[in-house]
C-alpha positions in Angstrom: 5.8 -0.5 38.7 5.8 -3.2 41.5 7.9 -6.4 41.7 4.5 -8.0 41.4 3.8 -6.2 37.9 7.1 -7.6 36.3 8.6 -11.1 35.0 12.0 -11.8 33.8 12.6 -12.6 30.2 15.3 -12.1 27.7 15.3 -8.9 25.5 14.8 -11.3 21.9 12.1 -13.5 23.7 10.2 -9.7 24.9 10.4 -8.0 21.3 9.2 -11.6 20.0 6.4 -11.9 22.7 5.3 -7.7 22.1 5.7 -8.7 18.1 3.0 -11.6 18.4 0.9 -9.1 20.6 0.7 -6.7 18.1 -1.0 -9.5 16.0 2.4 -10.2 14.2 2.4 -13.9 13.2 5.2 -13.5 10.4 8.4 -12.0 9.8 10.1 -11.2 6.6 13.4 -10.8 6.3 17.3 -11.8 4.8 19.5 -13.8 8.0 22.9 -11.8 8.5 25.8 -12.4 11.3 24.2 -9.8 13.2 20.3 -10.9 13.2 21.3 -14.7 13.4 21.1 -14.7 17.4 17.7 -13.0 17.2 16.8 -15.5 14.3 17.4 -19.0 16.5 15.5 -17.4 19.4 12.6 -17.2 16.7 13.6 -20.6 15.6 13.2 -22.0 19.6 10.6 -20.5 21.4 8.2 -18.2 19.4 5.1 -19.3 17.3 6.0 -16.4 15.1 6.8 -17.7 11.7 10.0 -16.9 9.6 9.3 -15.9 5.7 13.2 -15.6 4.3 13.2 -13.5 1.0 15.4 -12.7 -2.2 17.0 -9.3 -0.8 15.8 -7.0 2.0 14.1 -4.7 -0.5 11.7 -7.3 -0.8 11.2 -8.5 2.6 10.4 -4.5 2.9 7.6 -4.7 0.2 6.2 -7.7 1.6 6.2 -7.0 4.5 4.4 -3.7 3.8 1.4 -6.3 2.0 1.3 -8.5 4.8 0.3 -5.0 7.0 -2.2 -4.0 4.9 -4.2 -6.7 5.3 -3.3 -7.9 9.2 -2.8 -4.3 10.5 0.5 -4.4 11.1 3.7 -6.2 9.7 7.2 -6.6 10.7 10.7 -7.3 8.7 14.2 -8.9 9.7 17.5 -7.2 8.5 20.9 -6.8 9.0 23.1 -3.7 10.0 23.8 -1.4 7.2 23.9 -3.6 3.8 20.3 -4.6 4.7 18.6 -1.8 6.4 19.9 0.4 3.7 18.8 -2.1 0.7 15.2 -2.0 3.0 15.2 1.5 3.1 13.4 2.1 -0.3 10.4 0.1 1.1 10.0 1.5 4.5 10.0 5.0 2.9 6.7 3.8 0.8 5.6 2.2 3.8 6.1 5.8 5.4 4.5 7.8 2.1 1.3 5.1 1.7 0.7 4.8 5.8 1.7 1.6 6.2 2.6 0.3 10.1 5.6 -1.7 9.7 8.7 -2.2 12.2 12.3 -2.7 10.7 14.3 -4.8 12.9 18.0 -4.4 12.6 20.6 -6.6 13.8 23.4 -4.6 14.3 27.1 -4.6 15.5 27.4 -5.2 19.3 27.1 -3.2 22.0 30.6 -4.1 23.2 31.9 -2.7 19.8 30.3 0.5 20.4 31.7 0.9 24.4 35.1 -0.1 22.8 35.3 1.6 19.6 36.1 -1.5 18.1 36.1 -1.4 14.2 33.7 -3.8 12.7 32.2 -4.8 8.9 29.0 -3.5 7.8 30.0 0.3 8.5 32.0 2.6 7.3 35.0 2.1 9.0 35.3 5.4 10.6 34.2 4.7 14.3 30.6 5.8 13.5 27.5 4.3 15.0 24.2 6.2 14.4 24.7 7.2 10.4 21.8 4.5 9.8 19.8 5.6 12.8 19.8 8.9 11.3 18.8 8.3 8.2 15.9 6.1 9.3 15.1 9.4 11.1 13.9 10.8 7.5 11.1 8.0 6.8 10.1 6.1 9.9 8.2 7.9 12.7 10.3 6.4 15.4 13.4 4.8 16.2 15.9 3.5 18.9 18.7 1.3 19.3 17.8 -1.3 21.9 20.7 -2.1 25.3 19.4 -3.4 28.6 18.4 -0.3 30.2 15.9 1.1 27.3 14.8 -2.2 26.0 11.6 -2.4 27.8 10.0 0.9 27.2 11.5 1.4 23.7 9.9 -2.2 22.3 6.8 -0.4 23.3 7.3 2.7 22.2 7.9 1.7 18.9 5.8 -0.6 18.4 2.4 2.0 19.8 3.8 4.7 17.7 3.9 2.3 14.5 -0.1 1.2 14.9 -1.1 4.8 16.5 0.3 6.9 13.6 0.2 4.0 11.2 3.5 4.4 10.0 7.1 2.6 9.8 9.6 2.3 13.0 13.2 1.1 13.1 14.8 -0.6 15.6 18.8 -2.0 16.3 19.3 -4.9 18.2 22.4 -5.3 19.1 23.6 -8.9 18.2 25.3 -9.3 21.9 21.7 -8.8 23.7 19.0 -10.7 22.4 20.1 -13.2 25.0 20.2 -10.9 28.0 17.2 -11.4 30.8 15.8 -7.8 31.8 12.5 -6.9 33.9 9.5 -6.4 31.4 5.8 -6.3 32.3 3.4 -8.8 32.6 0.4 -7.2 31.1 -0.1 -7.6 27.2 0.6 -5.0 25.1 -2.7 -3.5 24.5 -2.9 -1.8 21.0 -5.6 1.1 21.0 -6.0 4.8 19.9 -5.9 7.3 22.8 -8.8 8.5 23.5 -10.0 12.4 22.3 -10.1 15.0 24.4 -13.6 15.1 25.3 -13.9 19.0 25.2 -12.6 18.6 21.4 -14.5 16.0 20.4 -17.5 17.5 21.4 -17.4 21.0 20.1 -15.6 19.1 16.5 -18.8 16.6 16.2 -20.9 19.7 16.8 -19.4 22.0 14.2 -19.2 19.2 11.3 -23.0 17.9 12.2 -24.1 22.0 11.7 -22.2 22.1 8.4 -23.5 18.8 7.4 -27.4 19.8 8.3 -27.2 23.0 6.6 -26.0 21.8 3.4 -28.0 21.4 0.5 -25.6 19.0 -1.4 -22.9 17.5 0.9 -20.4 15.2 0.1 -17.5 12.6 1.0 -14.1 12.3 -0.5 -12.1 9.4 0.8 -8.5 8.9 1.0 -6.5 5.7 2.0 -6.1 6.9 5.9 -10.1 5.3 5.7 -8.8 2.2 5.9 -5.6 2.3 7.5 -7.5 3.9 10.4 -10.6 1.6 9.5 -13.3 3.8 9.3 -15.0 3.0 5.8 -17.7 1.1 7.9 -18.4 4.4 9.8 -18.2 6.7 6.2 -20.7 4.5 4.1 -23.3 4.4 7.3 -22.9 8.6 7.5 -23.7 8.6 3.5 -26.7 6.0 3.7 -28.0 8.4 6.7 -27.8 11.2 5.1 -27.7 10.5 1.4 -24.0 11.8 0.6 -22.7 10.8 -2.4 -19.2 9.7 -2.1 -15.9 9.7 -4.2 -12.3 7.9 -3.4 -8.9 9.5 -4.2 -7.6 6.7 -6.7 -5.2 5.6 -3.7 -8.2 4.6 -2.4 -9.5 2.2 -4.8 -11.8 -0.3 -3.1 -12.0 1.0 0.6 -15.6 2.4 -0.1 -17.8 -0.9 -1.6 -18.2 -0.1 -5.2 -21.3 -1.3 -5.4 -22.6 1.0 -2.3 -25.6 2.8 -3.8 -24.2 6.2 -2.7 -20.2 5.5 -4.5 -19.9 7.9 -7.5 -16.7 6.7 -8.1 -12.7 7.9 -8.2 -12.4 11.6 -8.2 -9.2 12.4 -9.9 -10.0 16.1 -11.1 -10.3 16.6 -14.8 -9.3 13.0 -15.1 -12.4 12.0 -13.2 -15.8 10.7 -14.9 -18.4 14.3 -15.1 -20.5 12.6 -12.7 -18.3 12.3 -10.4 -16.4 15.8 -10.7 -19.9 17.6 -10.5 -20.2 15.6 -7.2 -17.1 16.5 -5.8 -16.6 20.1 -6.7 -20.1 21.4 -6.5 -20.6 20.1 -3.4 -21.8 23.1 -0.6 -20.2 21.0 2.0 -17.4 18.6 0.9 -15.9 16.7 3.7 -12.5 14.9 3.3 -11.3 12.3 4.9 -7.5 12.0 5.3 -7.0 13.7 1.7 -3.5 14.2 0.8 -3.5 15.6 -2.5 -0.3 14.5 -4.7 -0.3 15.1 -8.6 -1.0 11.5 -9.2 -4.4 11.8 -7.1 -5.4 15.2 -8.7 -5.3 14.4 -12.1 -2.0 16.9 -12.4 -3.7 19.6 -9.9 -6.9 19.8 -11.6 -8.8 19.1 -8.6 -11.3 22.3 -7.5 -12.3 21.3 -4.0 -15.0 23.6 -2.2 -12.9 26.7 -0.1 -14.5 25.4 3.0 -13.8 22.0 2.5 -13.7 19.9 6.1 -10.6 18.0 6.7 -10.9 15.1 8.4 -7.4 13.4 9.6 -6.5 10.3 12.3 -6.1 12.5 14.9 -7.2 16.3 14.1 -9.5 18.1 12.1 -9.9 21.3 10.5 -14.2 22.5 10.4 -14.4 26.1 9.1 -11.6 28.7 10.9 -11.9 26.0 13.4 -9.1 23.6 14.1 -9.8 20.9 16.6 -6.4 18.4 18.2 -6.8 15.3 19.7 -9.7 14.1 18.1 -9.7 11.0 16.8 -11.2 9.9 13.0 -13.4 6.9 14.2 -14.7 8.7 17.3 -15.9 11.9 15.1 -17.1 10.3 12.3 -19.4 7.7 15.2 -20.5 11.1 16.8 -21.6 13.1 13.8 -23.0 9.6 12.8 -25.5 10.1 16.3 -25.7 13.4 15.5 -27.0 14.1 12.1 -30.9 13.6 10.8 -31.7 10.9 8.5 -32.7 11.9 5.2 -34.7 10.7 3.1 -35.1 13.0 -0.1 -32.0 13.3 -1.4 -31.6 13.4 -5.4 -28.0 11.7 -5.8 -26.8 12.0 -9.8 -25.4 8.4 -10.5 -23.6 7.7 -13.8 -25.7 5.9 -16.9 -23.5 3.1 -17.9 -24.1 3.6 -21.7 -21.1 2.1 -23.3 -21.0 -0.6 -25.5 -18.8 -3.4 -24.8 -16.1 -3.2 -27.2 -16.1 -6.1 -30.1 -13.2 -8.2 -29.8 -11.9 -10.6 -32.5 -10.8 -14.0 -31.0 -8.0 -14.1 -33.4 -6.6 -10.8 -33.5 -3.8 -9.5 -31.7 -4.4 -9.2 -27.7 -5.2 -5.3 -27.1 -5.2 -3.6 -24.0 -9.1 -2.3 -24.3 -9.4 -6.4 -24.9 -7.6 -7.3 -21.8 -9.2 -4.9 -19.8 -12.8 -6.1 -20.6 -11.3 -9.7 -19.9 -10.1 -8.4 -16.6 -13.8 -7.2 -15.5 -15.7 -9.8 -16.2 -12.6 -12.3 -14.1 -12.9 -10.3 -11.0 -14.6 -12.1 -8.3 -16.1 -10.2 -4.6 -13.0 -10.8 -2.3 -10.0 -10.7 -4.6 -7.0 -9.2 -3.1 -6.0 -6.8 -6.2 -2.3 -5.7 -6.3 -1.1 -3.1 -9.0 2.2 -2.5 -10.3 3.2 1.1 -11.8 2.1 1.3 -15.1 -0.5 0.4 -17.7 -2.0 -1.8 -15.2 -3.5 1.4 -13.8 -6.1 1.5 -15.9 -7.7 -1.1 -13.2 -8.5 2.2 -11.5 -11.4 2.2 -14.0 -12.4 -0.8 -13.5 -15.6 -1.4 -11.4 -14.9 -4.0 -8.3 -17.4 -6.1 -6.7 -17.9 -6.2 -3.0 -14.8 -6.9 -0.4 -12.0 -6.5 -2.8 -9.3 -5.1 -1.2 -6.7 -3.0 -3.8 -2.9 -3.0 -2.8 -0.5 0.0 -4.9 2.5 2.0 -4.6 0.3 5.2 -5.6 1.8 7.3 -3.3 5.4 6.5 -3.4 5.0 5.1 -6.7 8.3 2.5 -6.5 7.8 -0.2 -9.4 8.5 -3.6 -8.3 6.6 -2.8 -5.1 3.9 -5.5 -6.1 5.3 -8.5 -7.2 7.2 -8.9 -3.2 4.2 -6.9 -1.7 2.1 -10.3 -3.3 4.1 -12.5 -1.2 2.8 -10.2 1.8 -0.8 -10.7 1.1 -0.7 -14.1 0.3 1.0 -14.8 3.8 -1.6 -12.4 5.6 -4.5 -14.1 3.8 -4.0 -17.3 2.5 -7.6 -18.3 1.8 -8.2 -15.2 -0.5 -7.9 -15.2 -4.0 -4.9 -12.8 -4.9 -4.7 -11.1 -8.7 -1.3 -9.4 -9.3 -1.5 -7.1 -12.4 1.9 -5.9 -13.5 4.1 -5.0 -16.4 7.2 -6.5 -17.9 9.5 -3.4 -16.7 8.2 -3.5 -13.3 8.3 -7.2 -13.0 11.7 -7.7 -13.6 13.0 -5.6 -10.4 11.8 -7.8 -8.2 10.7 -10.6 -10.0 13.3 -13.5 -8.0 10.7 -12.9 -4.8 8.5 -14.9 -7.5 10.9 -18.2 -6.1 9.2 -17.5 -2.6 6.2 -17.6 -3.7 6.6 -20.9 -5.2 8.2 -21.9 -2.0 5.4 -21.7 0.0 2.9 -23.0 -2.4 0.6 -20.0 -2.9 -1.5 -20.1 -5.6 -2.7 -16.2 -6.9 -2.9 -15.4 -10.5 0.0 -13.1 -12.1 -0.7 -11.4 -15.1 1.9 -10.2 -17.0 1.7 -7.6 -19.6 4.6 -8.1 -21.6 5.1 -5.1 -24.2 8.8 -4.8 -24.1 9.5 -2.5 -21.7 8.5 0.8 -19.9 5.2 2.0 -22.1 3.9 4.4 -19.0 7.7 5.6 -19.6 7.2 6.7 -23.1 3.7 8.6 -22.6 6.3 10.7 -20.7 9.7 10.6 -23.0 11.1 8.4 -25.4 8.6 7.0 -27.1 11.1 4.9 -29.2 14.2 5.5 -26.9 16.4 2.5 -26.1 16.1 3.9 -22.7 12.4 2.9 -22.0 13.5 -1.2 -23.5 14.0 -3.9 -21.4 15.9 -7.0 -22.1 13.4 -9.9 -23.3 12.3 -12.6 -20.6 10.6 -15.8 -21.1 8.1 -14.8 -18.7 5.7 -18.0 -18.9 8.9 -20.2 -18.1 10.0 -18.3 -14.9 7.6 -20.6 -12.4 9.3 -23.4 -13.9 12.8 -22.0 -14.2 12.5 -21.0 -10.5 11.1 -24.1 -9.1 11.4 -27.5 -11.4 9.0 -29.2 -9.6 6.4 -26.5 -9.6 2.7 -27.5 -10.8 1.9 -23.8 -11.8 0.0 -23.4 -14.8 1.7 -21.0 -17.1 -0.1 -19.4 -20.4 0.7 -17.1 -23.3 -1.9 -15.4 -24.5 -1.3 -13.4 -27.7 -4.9 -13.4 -28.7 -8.7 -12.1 -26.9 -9.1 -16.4 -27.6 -5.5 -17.0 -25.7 -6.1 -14.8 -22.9 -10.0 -16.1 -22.3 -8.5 -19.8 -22.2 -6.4 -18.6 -19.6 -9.1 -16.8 -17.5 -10.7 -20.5 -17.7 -7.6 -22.6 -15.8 -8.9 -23.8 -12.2 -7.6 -21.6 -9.7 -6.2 -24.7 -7.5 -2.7 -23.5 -8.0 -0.6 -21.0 -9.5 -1.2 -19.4 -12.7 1.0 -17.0 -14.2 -0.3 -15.3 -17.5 2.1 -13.4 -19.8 0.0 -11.7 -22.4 1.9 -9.8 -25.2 0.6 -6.8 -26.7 2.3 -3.7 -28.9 4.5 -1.3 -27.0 2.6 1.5 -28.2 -0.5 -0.3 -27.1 -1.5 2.0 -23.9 -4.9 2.2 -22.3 -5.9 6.4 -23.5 -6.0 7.1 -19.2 -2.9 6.5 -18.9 -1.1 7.8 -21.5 -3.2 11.0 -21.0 -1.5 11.1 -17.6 1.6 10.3 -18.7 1.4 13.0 -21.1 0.5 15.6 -18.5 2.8 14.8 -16.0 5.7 15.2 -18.6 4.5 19.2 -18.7 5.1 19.5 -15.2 8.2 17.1 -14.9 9.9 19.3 -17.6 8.3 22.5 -17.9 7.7 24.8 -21.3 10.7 24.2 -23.2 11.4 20.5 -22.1 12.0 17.9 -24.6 8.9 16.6 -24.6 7.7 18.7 -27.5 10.0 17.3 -29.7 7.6 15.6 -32.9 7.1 11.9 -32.1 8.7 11.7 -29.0 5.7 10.7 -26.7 3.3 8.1 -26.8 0.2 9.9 -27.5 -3.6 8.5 -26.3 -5.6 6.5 -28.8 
């Protein structure tokens, strides 16, 4: 690189300058001795703006929200005591594909030269135990100095929106200050290209498979949006009449009102019409499918042996396996390749239920609450989903341009309530819907106090059955174990910030919950809606119930009389 090709700037004022590149307008975070020099270089010369949260777990979560809807997010921490509280998020950010990059302020350079002894470790003269076990659940990492602080800002930061996927990074707290040589040109954030060879001979081989099929089909997993291909997937099933199905991690990526959506394919747990779809299908191709108990309905699944695996940057077609390919660029070819047709019978479901007769005055029930739910959601909501019976919104149909946010994958409860304060900061002129329980709620529930802060305005609702009721589908249906200590939950908002013009309700009836659903959305509005313990939408239970055979086996406890929560 030439003389020409380079400017001077400080190492903080580079990673700040590369951050806002990356599209990175926020940073979430906890200030510590170690990030504080870092922090007022933020606070003097970068447009980036500074979200402080409750604890680094939920600077983690949000953080991992804020990325799913901007493509990228970033967090603030401090060495040790914060990376390690962090680490729990950036390992979901890690299982669910999430690109997010884990700043670390940590303990001086001149410490480490000098073996000097310092807080925040373990007072044993050892430097890279955190390094090491960011290893495990980020797909790159580095400790910045002068020397390495140029290419590894890049590096990182590529390999987090290439791979999608978490990076970590120390910053020493003695050279955010220091000027270096960095490059003038923007970071330019792009897929490498396929190898043309591959590409051509994978398009050809999916496109024969395709053609020669008498009932093809699509099965979508969550990589279709990270990667943001669900443009490219619903223009190959309108070409060729494919029905198509998403893995419940999935929820929303495929327009639920595309004529060709059959629905969420969760093996046996899936609706028949959407099963007979999936598995009956002489050419089923996948899209990034990872298959996890949770999205198989407990291994129930029976994909075609031939099944096409599509991934972000490989793909398996037959005995074939084709590198350095990437997911938009086949899916666009086979797009340009395939016929149109124009005949194909696709078997869509009969919606032949009745809606379910609810008494205004009775007690609020969770079939109740869900039908409220349905008829409240609006095309464009922002949907985030805690662990729990709140996962019956997976049966829920979705209008146009929702976007879903979950924990599926990694499954962490608490993930939603921080990861709200992500999506509200990424897209602030959305409506956002947080649906989570009691149990759930109260990990994280302080990052509610942020929220408040910065005068967002989503609608919480709070299912307050007194405690962990997925829990007892599994174990304990009466165990103290699965209770939780009682909350005022409708009194938090103003608990948390006096002044706060949040409208809070309790709805204990269909009546309370649809005056509720009524309130103008101009500012917050947190719903706590109480309902029986044993009170468990059948889907989940069901689940719960399963997943207790595998957790425990044969002769686990689980077959004790009365000691599940059994479906309704």
């Amino acid at each position: 690189m030439s003389i020409r090709d380079t400017r001077r700037m400080t190492i903080g004022d580079f990673l700040l300058r590369r951050l806002a590149e990356a599209k990175i307008s926020h940073l979430f975070g906890v200030p510590g001795d170690y990030n504080l020099e870092f922090l007022q270089q933020l606070q003097e010369r970068s447009a980036i703006e500074w979200v402080g949260n409750c604890g680094e777990l939920n600077a983690s979560y949000a953080a991992d929200g804020y990325a799913r809807l901007k493509g990228m997010g970033a967090l603030l921490v401090t060495n040790a005591v914060g990376a390690m509280s962090a680490i729990n998020g950036i390992a979901g950010c890690y299982a669910e594909h999430v690109p997010v990059v884990c700043i670390c302020g940590s303990i001086p350079l001149r410490s480490i030269d000098r073996g000097l002894g310092m807080h925040h470790t373990m007072a044993d003269g050892t430097w890279d135990r955190f390094l090491g076990a960011f290893a495990q659940v980020t797909a790159a990492q580095a400790r910045l100095t002068p020397c390495n602080a140029t290419l590894e800002i890049d590096r990182l930061i590529l390999t987090a929106w290439r791979e999608k996927l978490p990076v970590y990074m120390e910053l020493p707290s003695d050279i955010a200050y220091l000027d270096i040589e960095v490059p003038v040109e923007p970071l330019v954030l792009e897929q490498p290209s396929s190898d043309p060879e591959r590409l051509g001979a994978c398009i050809a081989a999916v496109a024969a498979h395709l053609y020669g099929a008498t009932a093809p089909a699509i099965l979508v997993d969550l990589d279709a949006d990270r990667f943001g291909v669900a443009a490219e997937v619903m223009e190959l099933a309108e070409k060729m009449q494919i029905p198509v199905a998403v893995s419940n991690t999935a929820k929303a990526v495929v327009d639920e009102t595309f004529p060709y959506y059959v629905g969420v394919y969760n093996g046996e747990a899936s609706a028949q019409h959407t099963l007979d779809a999936m598995e009956a299908a002489d050419c089923l191709v996948c899209i990034g499918y990872r298959p996890i108990e949770a999205t198989t309905g407990d291994f129930t699944v029976s994909l075609p042996a031939d099944t096409i695996h599509l991934r972000a940057h490989s793909a398996d077609v037959g005995k074939g396996n084709y590198q350095a390919v990437s997911l938009q660029e086949v899916l666009r070819g086979v797009i340009d390749a395939v016929p149109r047709v124009t005949d194909r019978a696709i078997s869509r479901p009969v919606d032949t239920a009745p809606r379910a007769h609810t008494d205004r005055s009775a007690k609020l029930t969770q079939a109740a609450y869900w039908q409220a739910i349905q008829d409240y959601i609006r095309p464009g909501d922002v949907l985030l989903v805690d662990n729990g019976t709140s996962y019956a919104l997976f049966g829920l149909k979705l209008p146009p341009s929702c976007t879903f946010v979950g924990s599926v994958n990694w499954g962490s409860i608490g993930y939603s309530v921080a990861a709200l304060l992500g999506t509200l900061t990424a897209a602030p002129d959305r409506r956002h819907l947080l649906f989570v329980g009691d149990g759930s709620f109260q990990l994280t529930a302080q990052e509610l106090s942020t929220i408040l802060r910065h005068d967002h305005k989503p609608v919480i609702f709070l299912i307050n059955n007194g405690g962990y009721t997925i829990e007892r589908g599994y174990l304990g249906k009466t165990e103290s174990y699965n209770d939780i200590a009682p909350w005022a939950y409708a009194d938090l908002p103003k608990v948390l910030r006096p002044d706060t013009t949040a409208r809070s309700f309790i709805a204990k009836t269909p009546a309370d919950l649809r005056n509720a659903l009524s309130a103008p959305n101009d500012r917050l509005i947190f719903v706590e809606s109480i309902m029986d313990s044993f009170d468990s939408p059948a889907s989940v239970t069901a689940s719960s119930n399963r997943g207790a055979e595998l957790d425990y086996g044969p002769r686990g406890p689980q077959h004790h009389e009365g000691i599940q929560l059994r479906p309704v």
